[in-house]
C-alpha positions as CSV (number, residue, x, y, z in Angstrom):
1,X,77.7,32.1,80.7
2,X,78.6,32.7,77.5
3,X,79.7,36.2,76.5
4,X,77.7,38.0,73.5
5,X,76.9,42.0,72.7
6,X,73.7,41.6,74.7
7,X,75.7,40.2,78.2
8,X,78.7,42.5,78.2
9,X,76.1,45.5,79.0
10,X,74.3,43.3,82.1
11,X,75.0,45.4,85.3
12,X,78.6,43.6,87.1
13,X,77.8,42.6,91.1
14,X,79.4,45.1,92.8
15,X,83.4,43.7,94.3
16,X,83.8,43.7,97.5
17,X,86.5,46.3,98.8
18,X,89.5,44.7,99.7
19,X,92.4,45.5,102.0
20,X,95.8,44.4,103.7
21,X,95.7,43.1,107.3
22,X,99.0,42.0,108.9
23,X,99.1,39.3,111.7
24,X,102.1,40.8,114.1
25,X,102.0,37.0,115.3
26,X,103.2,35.4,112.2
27,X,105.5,38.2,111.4
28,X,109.1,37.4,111.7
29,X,110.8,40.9,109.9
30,X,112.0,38.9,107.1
31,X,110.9,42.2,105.1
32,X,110.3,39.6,101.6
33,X,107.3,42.1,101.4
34,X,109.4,45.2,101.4
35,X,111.8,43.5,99.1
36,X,108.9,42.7,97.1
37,X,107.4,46.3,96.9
38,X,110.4,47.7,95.8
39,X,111.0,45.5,93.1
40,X,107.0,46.1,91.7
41,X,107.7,49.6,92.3
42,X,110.6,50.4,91.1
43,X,112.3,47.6,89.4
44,X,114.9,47.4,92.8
45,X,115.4,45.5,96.0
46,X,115.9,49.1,98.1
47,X,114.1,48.6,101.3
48,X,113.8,52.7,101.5
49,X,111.8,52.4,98.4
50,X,108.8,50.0,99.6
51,X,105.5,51.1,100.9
52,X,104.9,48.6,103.2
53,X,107.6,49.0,106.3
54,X,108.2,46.3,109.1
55,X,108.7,48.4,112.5
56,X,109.2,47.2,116.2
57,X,106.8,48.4,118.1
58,X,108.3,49.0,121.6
59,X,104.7,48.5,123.6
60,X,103.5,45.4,122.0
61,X,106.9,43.5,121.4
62,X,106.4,42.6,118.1
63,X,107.0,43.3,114.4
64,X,104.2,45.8,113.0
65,X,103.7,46.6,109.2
66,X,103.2,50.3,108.3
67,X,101.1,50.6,104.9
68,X,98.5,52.4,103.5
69,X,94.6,51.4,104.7
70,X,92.9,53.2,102.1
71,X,90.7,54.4,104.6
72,X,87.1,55.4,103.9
73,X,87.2,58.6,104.3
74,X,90.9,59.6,103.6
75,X,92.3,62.5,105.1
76,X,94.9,63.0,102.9
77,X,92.6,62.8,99.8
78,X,90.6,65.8,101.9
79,X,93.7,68.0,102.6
80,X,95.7,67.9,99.3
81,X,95.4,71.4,97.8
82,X,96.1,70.1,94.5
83,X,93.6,67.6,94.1
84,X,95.8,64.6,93.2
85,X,94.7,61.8,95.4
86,X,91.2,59.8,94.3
87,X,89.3,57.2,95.5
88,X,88.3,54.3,93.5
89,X,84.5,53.8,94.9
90,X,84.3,50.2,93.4
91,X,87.4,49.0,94.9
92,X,88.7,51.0,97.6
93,X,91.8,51.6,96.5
94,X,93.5,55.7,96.9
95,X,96.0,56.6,94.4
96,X,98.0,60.0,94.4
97,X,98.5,61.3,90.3
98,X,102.0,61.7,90.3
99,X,101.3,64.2,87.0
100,X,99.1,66.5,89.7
101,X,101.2,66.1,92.7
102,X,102.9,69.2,93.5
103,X,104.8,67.4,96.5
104,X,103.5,69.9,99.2
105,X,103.6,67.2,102.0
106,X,100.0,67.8,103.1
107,X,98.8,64.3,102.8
108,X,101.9,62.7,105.0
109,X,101.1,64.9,107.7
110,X,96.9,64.9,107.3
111,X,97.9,60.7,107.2
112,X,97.1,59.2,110.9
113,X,100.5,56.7,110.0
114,X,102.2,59.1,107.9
115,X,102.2,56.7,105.2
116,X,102.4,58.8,101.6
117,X,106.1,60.0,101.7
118,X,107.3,62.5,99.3
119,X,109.8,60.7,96.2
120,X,113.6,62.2,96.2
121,X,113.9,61.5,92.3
122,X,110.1,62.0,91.1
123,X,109.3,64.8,94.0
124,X,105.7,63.9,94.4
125,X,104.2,62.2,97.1
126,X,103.8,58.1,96.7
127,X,102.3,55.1,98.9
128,X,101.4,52.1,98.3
129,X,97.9,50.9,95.6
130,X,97.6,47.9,96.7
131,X,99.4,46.6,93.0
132,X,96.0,47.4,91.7
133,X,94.1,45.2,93.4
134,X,97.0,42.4,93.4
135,X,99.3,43.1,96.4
136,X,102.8,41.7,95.5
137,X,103.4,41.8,99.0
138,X,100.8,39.8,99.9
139,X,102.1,36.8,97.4
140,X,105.6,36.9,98.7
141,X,105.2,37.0,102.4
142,X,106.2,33.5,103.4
143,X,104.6,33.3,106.5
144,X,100.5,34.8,105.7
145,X,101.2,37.8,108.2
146,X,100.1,40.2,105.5
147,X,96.5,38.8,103.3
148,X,94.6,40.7,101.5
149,X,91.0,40.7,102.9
150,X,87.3,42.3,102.6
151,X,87.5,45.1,104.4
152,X,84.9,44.2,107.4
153,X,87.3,41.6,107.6
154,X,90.0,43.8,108.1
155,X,88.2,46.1,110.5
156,X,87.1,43.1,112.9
157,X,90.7,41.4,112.9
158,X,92.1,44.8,114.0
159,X,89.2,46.0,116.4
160,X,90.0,42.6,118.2
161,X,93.7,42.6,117.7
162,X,94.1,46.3,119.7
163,X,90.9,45.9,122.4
């Protein structure tokens, strides 16, 4: 389709919301996506600094990711006094303003996985946006344990995955 003043006002199909999934049975706790994270992030290979954490989890015997699910109805967007965590409708994604952020801690603890942590040098609270829709994670991981998915994807991988 050719792109003129008329077709840049037609009405966009709406995107599908997307989200990471990891596969605990191709993981091997390389951590390339922590590594990756960090260096998106923050310009550094600190595995203390990713958003994404590789864990061993004792009951299943296996490598687990820790990350964000930018859940539907986020209980840390709900609980933050401040008002600094939104919800992109169109893609799903929850981002905390660091300028609004007062650092409270309220969302880590409202967080089912504790996921938004609070920054030592910026003293907000951060987690992981999904690299705005282009996980960096996601590209590095050398295995496909982590992939970015729709999220009824997502939900029937893990509804299956923990029956």
């Amino acid at each position: 389709m050719k792109l003129t003043v008329a077709s840049a006002h037609l009405p966009t199909a709406p995107k599908v919301q997307r989200v990471l999934v990891h596969d605990s049975s191709k993981c091997t706790a390389c951590c390339t996506c922590m590594i990756a994270c960090a260096m998106r992030h923050f310009g550094i290979a600190d595995l203390k600094k990713s958003f994404i954490k590789i864990v061993f989890n004792e009951k299943l015997q296996a490598f687990e990711a820790v990350y964000c699910h930018h859940c539907d109805n986020p209980f840390c967007m709900n609980i933050c006094p401040a008002d600094a965590i939104s919800k992109d409708e169109v893609t799903g994604i929850v981002r905390i303003n660091p300028l609004i952020c007062v650092g409270c801690g309220s969302c880590n603890y409202a967080c089912p996985l504790g996921v938004p942590r609070r920054d030592p040098q910026m003293h907000v609270a951060v987690k992981c946006d999904l690299c705005e829709g282009d996980p960096e994670c996601v590209k590095q991981c050398p295995t496909q344990a982590l992939r970015y998915v729709p999220r009824e994807e997502a939900y029937s991988f893990l509804t299956e995955k923990y029956r």
